[in-house]
N, C-alpha and C positions, 0 to 999 in steps of 0.2 A: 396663234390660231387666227387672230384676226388680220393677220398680214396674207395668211393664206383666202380668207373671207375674202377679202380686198381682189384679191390677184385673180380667184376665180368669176367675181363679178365683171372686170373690167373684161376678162378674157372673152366672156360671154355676152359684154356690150358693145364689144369690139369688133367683134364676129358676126352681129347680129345690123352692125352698118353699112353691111353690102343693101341689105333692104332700102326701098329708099324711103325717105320721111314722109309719112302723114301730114299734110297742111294743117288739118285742122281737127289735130289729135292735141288735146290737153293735159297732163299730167301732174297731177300732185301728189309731192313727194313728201313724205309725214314725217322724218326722224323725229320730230317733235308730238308727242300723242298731246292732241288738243280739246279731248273728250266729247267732237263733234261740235263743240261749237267754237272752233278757232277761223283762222280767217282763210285759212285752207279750203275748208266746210261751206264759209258763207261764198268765198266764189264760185267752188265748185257749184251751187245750187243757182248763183245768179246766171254762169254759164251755161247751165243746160236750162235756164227757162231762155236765153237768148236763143237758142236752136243753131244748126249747122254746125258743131264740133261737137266732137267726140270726146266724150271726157274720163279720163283713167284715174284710179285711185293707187298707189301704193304706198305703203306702210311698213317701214324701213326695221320695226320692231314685230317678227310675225314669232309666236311663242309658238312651242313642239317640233320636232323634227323634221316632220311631214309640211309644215310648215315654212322653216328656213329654207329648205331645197326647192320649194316651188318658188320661193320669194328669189334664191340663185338664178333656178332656171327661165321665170318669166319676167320678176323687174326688167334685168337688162333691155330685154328684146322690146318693153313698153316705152324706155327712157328712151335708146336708140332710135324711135322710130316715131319721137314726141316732136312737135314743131313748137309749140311751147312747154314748159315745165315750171310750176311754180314751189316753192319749196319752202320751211317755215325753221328751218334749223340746220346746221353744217350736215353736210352729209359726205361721210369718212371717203367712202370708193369712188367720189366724183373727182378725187385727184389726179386719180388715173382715167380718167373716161375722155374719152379724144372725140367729141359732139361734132354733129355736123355741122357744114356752112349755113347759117341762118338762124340755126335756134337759138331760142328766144329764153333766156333763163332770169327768173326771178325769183329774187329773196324777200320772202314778208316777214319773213322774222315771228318770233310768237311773245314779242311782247313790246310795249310800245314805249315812245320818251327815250330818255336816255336815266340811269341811275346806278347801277351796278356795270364797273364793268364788264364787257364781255370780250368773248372770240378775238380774235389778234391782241387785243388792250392788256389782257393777262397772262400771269405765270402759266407759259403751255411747255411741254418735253420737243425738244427739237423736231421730235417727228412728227409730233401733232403741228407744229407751228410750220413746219415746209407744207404738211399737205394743205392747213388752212389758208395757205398765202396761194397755194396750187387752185384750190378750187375759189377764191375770190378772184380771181383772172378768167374765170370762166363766166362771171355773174355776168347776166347781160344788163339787169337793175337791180338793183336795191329799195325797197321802199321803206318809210318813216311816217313816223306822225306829223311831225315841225321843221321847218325851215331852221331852226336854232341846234337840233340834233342829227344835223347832214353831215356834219366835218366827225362826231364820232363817229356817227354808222360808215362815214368810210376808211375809216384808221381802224373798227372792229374789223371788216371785212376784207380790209387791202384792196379797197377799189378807188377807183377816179373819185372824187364827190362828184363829176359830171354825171357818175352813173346813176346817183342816189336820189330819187324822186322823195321830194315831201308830199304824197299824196294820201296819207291818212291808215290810216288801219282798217280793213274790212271787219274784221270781229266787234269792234264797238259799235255797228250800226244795230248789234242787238242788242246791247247792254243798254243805249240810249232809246231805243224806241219800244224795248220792248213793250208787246202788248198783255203779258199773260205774267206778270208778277204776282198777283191773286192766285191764281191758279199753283205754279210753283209753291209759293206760301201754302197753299190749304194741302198741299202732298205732303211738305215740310212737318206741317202739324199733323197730320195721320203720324206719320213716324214717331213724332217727338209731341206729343201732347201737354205735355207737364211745359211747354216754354209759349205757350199760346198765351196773348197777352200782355207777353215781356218782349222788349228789347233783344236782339240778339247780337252779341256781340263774338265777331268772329277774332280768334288766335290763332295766328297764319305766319308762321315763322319759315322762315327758310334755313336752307342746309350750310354748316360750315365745311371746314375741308378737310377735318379730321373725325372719325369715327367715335371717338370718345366724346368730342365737343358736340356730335349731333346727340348720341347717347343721350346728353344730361338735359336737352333743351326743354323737357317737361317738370324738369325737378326745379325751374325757376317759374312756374305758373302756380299760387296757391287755390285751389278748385274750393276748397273750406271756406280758405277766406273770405272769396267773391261771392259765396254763397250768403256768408253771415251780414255782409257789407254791404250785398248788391242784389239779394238773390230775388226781391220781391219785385224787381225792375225790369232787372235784365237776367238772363239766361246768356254762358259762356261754352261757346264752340271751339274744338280746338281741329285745324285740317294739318296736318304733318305733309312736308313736302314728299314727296316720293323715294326718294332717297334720303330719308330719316324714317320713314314709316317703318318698324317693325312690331306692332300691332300691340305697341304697349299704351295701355290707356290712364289720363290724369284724373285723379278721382275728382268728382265734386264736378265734373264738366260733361260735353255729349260732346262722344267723337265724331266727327264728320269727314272725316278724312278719304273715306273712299268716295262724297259728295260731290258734285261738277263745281268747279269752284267760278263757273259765271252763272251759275243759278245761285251760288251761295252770296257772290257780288248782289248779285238784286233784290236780297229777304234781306240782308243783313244790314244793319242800322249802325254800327262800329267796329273798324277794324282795328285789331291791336295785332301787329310786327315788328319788326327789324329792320331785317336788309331784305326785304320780298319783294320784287316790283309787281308785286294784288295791288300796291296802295295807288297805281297810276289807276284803275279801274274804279277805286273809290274816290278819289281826286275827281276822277272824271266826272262823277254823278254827284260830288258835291257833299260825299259823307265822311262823317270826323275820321280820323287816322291819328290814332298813339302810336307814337314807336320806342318800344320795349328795347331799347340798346343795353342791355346785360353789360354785352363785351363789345362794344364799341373798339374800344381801343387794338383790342387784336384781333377781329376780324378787317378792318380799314389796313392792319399794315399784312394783312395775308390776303385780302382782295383785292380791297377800293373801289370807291365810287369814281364816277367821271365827275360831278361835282361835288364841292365842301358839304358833308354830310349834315351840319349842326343850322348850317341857312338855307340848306334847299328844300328837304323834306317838307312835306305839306301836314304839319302836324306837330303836336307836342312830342318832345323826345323827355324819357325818362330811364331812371337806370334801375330801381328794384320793381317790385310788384304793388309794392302799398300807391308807386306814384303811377304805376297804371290804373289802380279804381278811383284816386285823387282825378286824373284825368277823365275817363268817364263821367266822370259827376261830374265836372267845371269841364266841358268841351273849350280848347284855346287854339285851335287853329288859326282862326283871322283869316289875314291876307296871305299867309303862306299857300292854304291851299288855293287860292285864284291865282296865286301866280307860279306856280306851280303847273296849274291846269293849264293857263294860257300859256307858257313856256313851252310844254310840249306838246301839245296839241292846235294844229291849227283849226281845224274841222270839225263839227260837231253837228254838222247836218244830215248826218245818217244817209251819206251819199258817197263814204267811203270805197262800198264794194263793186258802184257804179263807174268810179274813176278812176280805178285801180285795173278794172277790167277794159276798159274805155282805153287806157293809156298804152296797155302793153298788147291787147288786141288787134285795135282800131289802129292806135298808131304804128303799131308794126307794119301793117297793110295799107298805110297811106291815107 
């Protein structure tokens, strides 16, 4: 089904390049849902306060019926007829899509640093790995956080590193300057009243690659215990990645999992994880990070990291539950997480979404 998805889109993007290009038609393309504040979001809005382009929105995941055929019949003909396109995750039909001379295609990626690998670096099925090497030959840039994380993001994407700009991440100019963290907090507490007061500590696990292994990730969090241990301090959040969430909840915790996880980044005071790159956004801001490695061992030989797991992490790593509130209690990060931060980020001037639009705008046009 999905090869036929594929073949109908291209046919109709294809079709639709007799039109000629809009100069200064913008386009972003979401395979990646960002919950409105990824870096998709923040240019699009920096872009329409600049004036004189046209700015499209598509959303590569449209739910109903009615839905998916509009999403067939009019993506195409917005992609087609884009002079730029900025895009925040692989997008499957781009491997077929024969773009015209000029456009301008860039990758922001929707998450920042280097830590997990991803796209080209990992185990893909032959056909996902031709089309992904298909569509990074089409990237016109790449962007990144760091000058240190250029040679992965082009070995992920199969592109030049000539292509790959270290010009920062646009979504962190809200997480650094936010002004209305009160605000968010005091909604926070409408909902959840009983954590007003306390610490909040988020448990933001990410997904393994087998069904079973996601299954179990809440039966290694004791909700009781943190309670008995911790409960007059802190208050424990638990956000299930998307692809683990099936709506089972750990007792003795508040689910938050349908919550924006860059509002949850800005109230929350501890992150406890895995293998999730949230911890580059708490890094960012300078807040402790425990990492819960359970299974360490056999998630690294079914993933892996770009770098040694045990010295880069910005954070204490533990392996049961008792040495996660052990950690809470005795915060031990140090210098891991400064160097850490500084590693992959070079930018923290909240001038991200200005440079990024600056570069691939401006310098298109001379």
């Amino acid at each position: 089904m999905k090869k036929l998805l594929y073949f109908l889109f291209a046919l109709n993007f294809n079709i639709c390049r007799i039109f000629p290009v809009r100069k200064n038609r913008v386009t972003f393309l979401a395979p990646h849902k960002g919950g409105g504040h990824d870096s998709l979001a923040a240019l699009a809005s920096y872009i329409d306060a600049l004036g004189g382009y046209e700015t499209v929105f598509v959303s590569s995941s449209p739910s109903g019926l009615k839905a998916k055929i509009a999403f067939l019949l009019f993506a195409p003909a917005k992609l087609a007829r884009s002079k730029y396109i900025f895009l925040n995750d692989n997008f499957m039909p781009m491997a077929s899509l024969n773009f015209s001379p000029g456009t301008v295609i860039t990758q922001l990626w929707h998450g920042e640093g280097a830590f997990k690998k991803f796209g080209l670096m990992t185990d893909l099925s032959d056909e996902i790995r031709q089309r992904e090497e298909k569509i990074g030959k089409k990237l016109t840039w790449v962007i990144c956080t760091s000058e240190n994380v250029r040679e992965v993001y082009a070995g992920a994407f199969g592109t030049d590193i000539g292509r790959v700009a270290a010009l920062g991440s646009p979504r962190i100019d809200r997480l650094l300057s936010c002004k209305n963290r009160e605000e968010i907090l005091e909604k926070f507490y409408a909902l959840y009243p009983e954590t007003r007061g306390k610490k909040l500590v988020l448990y933001a696990p990410t997904f393994r690659d087998n069904p079973q292994d996601d299954g179990g990730i809440l039966n290694h969090i004791d909700g009781k215990k943190f309670e008995e241990e911790l409960g007059n301090g802190y208050a424990l959040l638990v956000k299930l990645h998307p692809q683990v969430n099936s709506g089972e909840k750990a007792p003795h915790t508040i689910d938050v999992t349908d919550l924006d996880i860059s509002d949850l980044t800005l109230i929350c005071d501890v992150l406890v994880t895995d293998y999730s790159s949230v911890c580059m956004d708490f890094a960012l801001l300078g807040k402790p990070c425990v990492f819960y490695a359970y299974d360490l061992e056999k998630y690294r030989d079914e993933r892996s990291f770009c770098f040694g797991y045990e010295d880069y992490v910005p954070g204490e790593i533990v392996r049961d539950f008792e040495g996660v509130i052990n950690a809470i209690n005795n915060p031990r990060s140090g210098d891991k997480l400064e160097r850490f931060r500084d590693f992959n980020f070079d930018y923290t001037d909240c001038l991200n979404t200005k440079r990024v639009a600056d570069f691939v705008l401006k310098g298109e046009r001379g």
